[in-house]
N, C-alpha and C positions, 0 to 999 in steps of 0.2 A: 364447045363449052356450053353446059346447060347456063340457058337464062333464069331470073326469078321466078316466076310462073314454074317451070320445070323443079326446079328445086325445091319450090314449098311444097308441091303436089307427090314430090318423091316423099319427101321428109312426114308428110301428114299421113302420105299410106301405110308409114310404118306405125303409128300413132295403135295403140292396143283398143282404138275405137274403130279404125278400121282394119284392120289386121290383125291376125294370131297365127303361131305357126305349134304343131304339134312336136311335144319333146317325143324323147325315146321312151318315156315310161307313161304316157299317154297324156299328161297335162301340157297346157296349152300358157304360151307365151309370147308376147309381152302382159304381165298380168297387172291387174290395175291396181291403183296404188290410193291410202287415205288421203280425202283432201285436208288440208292442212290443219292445225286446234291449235292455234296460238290465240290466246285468249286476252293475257296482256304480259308484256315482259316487262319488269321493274326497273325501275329508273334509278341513276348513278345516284342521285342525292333525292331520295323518297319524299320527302316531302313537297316536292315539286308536281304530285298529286293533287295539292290543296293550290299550293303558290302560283303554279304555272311558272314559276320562274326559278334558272340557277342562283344558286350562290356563286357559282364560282364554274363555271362550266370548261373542261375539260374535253379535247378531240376526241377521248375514248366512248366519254358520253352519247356516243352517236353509232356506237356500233350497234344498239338496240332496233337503228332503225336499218343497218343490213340486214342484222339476223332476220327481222321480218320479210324485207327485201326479196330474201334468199330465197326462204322457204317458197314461199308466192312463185316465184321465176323459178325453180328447181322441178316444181311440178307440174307448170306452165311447159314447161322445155318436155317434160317426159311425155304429157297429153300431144306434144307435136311431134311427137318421134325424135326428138334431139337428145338421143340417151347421151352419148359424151357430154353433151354440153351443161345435161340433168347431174352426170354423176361430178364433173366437177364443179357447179354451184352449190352441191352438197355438203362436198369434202368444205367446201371454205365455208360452210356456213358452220359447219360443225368444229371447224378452229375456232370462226368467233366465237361461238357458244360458250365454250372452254373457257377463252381467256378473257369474256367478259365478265362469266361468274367469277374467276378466278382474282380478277381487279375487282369487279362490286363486293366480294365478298372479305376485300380487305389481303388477301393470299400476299401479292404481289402487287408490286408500283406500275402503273401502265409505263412508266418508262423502263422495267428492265423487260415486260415482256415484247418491247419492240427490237431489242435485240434482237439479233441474227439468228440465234440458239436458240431461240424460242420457237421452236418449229411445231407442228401438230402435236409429234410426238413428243416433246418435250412435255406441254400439255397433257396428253394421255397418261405421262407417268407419273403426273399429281392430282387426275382426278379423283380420289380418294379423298380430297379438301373440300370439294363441294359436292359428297356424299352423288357421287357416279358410276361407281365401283361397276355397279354388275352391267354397266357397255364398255367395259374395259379390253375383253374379247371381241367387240364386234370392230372399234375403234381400231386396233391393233390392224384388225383385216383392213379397213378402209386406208389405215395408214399405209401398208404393205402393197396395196396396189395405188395407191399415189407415187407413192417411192419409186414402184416398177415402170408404170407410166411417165410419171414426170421425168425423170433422170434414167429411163429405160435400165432399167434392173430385173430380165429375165425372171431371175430364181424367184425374185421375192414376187412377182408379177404371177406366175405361174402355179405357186402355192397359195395363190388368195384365191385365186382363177378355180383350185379345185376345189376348194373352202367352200365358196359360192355356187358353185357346181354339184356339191354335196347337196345343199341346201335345196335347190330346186329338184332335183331328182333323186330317188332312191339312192343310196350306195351300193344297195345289194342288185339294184337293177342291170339284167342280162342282155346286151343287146349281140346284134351280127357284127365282126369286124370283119369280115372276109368270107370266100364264099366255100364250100365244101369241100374237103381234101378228097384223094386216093380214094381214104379206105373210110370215107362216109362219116366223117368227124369233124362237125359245125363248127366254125374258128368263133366263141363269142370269148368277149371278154363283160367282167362290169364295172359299171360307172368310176366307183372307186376304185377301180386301178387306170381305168383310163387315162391314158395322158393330154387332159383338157391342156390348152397352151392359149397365148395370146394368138396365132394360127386363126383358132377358134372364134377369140374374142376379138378381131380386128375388124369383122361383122359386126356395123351398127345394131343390128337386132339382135345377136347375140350379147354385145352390151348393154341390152336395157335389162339383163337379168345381173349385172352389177350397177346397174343404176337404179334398178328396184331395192335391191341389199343397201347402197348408199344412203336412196332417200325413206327407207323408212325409217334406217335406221336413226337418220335425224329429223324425223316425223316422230319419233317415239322420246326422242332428247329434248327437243319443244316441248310435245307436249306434259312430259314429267316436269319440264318447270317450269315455264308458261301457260301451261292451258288452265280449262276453268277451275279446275279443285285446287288453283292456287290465287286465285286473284282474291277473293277476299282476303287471304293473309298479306298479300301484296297491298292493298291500302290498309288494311292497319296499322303496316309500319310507315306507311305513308303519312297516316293518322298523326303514330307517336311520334314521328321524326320530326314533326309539325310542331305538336306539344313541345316538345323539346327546345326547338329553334325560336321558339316564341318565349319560353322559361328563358334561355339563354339573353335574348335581348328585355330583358328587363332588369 
């Protein structure tokens, strides 16, 4: 039974600061990933920029501070070789995402999206409400290998697996499947038609190429609505919310 010491020193070898291992089409993996651009995520009742304080504070109000959480420890986990552990504080941070815009933005009551049904993808098939539209494809991939992993779903597991596997290598790329026939005729096949499988991806370093897909993907969802070309609009409404709260009590 490896002890601590054993274990953290496995887990950091794999870390894309000490290691890389070469694909078939000549690029080099675990690849590195952006560090995080959250710059400021807006608060359930905005004017609490100026007040420092709720009116009326609500459990959901606090998901602001996983989403940060997340992102932190998502990339944290990937810089140590903990691709699983990377990809699924990903997958969760990119549900809060969803469903906090989707309550701040008025969508929905934080009490029905506690419901059971309220799953990622339930999520996924409304962000079209807080203008997400074009990660609606990537979101789908991420849901489809949660699904496969979490409640082991083969097919759906397997079709993300090659999605992602497109992504980092060629599709047109030729490699050897076998070794020379009879009559001098090289068995190759390529990439896209491969049959990448979970086989594959049940190698921790072979999953930091779906934990790379996960967390940029929600390194890219941050930062289109928390990073800096939004924080000035974020206290202004901060601003107005204030003016407002203050017109209201007089």
């Amino acid at each position: 039974m490896p002890n601590k010491e054993d274990l953290l020193e496995h887990y950091n070898f794999s870390s894309p600061d000490a290691t890389q291992f070469e694909e078939i089409d000549g690029t080099y993996y675990p690849r590195d990933i952006p560090e995080p651009e959250i710059s400021f995520i807006p608060l359930a009742e905005p004017h609490v920029i100026i007040t420092d304080l709720y009116r009326d504070p609500q459990d959901w109000y606090y998901i602001r501070e996983l989403i940060e959480e997340f992102v932190y420890q998502s990339y944290t986990a990937y810089y140590r070789g903990l691709f699983f552990a990377s990809f699924n504080i990903s997958t969760s941070c990119l549900e809060l995402i969803l469903k906090y815009e989707l309550i701040r933005n008025g969508k929905y009551s934080s009490s029905e999206l506690e419901k059971s049904y309220c799953t990622l993808y339930w999520a996924i098939e409304r962000i079209d409400q807080i203008g997400l539209n074009e990660y609606e494809s990537r979101l789908n991939v991420v849901h489809k290998i949660r699904n496969g992993m979490f409640h082991f779903n083969p097919k759906k597991l397997n079709e993300s697996l090659v999605s992602i596997q497109n992504m980092f290598i060629d599709p047109e790329t030729e490699f050897f499947i076998g070794s020379v026939s009879d009559d001098g005729e090289i068995f190759k096949a390529k990439s896209k038609d491969f049959p990448w499988s979970i086989s594959e991806y049940s190698d921790n370093k072979e999953w930091s190429k779906v934990a790379f897909f996960t967390y940029q993907l929600m390194h890219d969802i941050s930062k289109h609505l928390y990073g800096e070309d939004n924080r000035s609009k974020y206290i202004e409404e901060g601003l107005k919310d204030y003016d407002k709260l203050k017109e209201n009590e007089r």
